[in-house]
C-alpha positions in Angstrom: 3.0 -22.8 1.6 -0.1 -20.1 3.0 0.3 -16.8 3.2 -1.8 -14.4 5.7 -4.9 -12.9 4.4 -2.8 -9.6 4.3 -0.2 -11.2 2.0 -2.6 -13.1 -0.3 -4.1 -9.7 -0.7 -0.9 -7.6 -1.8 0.5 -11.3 -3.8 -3.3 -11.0 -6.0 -2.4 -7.3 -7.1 0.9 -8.2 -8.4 1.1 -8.9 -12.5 3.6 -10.9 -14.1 6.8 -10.0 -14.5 10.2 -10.5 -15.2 11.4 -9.6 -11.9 9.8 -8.3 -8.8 11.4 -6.1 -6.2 10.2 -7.3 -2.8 11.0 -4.6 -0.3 10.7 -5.1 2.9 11.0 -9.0 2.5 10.9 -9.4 5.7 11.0 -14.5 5.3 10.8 -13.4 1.7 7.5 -15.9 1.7 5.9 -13.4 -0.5 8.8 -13.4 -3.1 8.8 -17.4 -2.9 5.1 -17.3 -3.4 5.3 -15.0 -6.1 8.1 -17.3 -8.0 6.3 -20.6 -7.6 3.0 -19.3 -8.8 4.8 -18.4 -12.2 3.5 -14.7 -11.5 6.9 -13.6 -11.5 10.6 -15.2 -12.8 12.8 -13.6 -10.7 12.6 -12.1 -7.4 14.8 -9.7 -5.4 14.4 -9.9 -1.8 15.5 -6.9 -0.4 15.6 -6.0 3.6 17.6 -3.3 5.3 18.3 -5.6 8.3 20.7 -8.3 8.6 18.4 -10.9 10.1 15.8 -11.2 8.3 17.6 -11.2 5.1 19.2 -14.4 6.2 16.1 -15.9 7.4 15.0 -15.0 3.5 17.6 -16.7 2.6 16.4 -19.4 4.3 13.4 -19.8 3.1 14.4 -19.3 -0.7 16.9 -22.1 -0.1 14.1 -24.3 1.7 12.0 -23.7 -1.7 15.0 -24.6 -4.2 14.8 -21.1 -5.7 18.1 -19.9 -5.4 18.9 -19.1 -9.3 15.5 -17.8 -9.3 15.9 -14.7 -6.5 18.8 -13.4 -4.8 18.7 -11.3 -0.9 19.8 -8.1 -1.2 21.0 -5.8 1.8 19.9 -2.4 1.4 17.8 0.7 2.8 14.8 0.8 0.5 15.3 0.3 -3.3 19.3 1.8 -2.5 21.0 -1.8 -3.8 19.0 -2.3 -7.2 19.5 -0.5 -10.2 16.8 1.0 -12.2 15.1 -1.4 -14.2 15.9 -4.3 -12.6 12.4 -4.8 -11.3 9.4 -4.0 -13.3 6.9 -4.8 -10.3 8.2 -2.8 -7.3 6.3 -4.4 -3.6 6.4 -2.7 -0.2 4.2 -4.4 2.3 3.9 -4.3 5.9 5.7 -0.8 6.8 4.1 2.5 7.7 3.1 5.5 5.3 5.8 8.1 5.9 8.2 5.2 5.5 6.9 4.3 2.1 7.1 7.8 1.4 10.9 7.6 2.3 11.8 5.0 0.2 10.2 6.0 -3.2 11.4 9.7 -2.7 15.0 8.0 -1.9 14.6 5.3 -4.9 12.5 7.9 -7.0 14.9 6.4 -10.3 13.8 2.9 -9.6 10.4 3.3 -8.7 9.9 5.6 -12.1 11.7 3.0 -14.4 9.2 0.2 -12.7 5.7 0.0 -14.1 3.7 -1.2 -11.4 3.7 0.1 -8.1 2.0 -2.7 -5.3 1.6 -0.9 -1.7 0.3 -1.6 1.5 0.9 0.9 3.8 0.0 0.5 7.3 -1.0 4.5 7.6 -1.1 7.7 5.9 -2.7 6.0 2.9 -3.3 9.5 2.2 0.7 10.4 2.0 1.1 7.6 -0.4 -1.3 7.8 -2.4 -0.4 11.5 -3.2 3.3 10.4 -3.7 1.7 7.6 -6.3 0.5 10.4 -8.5 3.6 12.2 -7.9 5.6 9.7 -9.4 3.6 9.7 -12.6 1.2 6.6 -11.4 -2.2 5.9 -11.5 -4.1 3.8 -9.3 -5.7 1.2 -10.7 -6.9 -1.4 -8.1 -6.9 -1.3 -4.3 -8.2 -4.3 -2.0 -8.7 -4.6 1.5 -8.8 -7.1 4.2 -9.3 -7.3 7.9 -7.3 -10.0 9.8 -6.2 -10.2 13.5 -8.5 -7.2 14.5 -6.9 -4.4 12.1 -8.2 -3.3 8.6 -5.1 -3.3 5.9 -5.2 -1.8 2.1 -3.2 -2.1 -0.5 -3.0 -0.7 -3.9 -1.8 -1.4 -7.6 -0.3 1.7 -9.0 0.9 1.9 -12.8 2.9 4.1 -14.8 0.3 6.6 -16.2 1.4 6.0 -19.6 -0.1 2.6 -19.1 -2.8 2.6 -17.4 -5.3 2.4 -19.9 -8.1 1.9 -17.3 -8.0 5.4 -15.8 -7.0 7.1 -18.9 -9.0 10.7 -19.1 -10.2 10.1 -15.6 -10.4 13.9 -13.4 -7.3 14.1 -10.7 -8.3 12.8 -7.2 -9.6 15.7 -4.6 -8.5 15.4 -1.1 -11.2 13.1 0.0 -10.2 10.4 -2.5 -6.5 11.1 -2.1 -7.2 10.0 2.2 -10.0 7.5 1.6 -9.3 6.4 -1.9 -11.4 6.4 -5.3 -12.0 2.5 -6.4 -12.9 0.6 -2.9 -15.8 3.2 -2.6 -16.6 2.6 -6.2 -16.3 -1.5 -5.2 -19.0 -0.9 -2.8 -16.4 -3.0 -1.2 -18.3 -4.0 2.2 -14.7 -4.6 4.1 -13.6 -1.2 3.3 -17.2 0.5 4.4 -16.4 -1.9 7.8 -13.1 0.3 8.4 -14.9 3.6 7.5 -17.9 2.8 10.2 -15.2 2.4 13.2 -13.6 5.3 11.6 -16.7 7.8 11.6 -17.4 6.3 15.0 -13.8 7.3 16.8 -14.2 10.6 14.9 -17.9 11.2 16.1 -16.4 10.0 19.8 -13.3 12.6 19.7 -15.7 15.5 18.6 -17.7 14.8 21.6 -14.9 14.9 24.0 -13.7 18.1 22.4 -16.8 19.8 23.0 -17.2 18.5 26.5 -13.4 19.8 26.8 -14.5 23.4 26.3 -11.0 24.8 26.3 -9.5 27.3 23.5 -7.4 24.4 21.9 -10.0 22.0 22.1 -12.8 24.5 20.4 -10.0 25.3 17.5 -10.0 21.7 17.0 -13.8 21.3 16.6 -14.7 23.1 13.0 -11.7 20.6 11.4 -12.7 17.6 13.1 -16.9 18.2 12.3 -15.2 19.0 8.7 -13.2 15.5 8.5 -16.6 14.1 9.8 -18.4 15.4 7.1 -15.9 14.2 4.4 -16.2 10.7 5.7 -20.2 10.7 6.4 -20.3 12.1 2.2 -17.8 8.9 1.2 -19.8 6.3 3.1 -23.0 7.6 1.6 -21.6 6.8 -1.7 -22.1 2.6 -1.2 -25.7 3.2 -0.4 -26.1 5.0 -4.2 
């Protein structure tokens, strides 16, 4: 069995568990993965829609792992119980929607104690909601595969995450382009910020060709988001 690139990435920042909460399952191919690498014991496969889920049931059958991960149909973390999972996954789905679900599921995602998300936006909206829940960030990763840049992040309970114990609170540049990959140096990541600072640099210029009240309103936010990113790329060259 392979995973994508994208997959591998958000299966590596998974610990073991008892049981991990695979939201989103989508084949469930990360759940199986997850099972037969011993990383976690028991899996549940969750998916709000109806196909899917049976195609993860599928595959879960295919892999003989039926009394070790059950399908469960339900919006977000709405059919488990709190503490059923202790490794909570979302994969694959956009930020606001993330959002949704650990706002909706707010007493299973508190009683887990380890967060693994890869939103596909508003990484800045999540990671905000992380902290929210009483989470610290502890390891993000990023990959680029079939022309798009993904992240995803390990997020656990504050309480035990040793690692960034006594560590200052996050300003707003490291809430929207994150604290660790810059720290990395990770050269992926400093990829996605170049195309970034480019299409940013681009859209300034066409607002100040635009020359129009809404487009010179626009301008001092967008040089100030320029600046912001020009400061965090500057950090992998210190």
């Amino acid at each position: 069995m392979r995973l994508s690139n994208r997959l591998r990435m958000v299966a590596d920042l998974v610990p073991p568990c008892e049981a991990v909460a695979d939201v989103g399952c989508d084949h469930a191919y990360l759940s199986v993965w997850l099972l037969r690498g011993g990383v976690a014991q028991y899996a549940y496969a969750c998916d709000v829609r109806v196909g899917p889920l049976a195609k993860a049931a599928e595959t879960i059958r295919f892999f003989h792992m039926q009394e070790r991960a059950q399908t469960v149909l339900c919006d977000g973390l709405a059919g488990l119980r709190p503490g059923d999972a202790q490794v909570i996954v979302m994969a694959g789905m956009g930020g606001e929607l993330t959002n949704r679900i650990l706002t909706d599921g707010s007493e299973c995602a508190k009683a887990a104690k380890c967060l693994v998300l890869q939103p596909q936006s508003d990484w800045e909206l999540v990671r905000r909601r992380v902290y929210e829940l009483g989470f610290a960030i502890t390891d993000e990763r990023c990959v680029f595969e079939d022309g798009k840049y993904y992240v995803a992040m390990r997020a656990e309970r504050i309480a035990d995450a040793v690692s960034v114990a006594g560590e200052k609170p996050y300003d707003t540049a490291e809430y929207r382009y994150g604290r660790i990959l810059p720290r990395k140096k990770d050269m992926t990541y400093l990829a996605w910020l170049t195309a970034e600072c480019e299409k940013k640099t681009a859209m300034l210029k066409r607002l100040a060709e635009a020359g129009t009240e809404a487009a010179g309103a626009r301008i001092e936010s967008a040089a100030a988001e320029l600046a912001e990113l020009a400061v965090v790329m500057r950090s992998f060259y210190e």
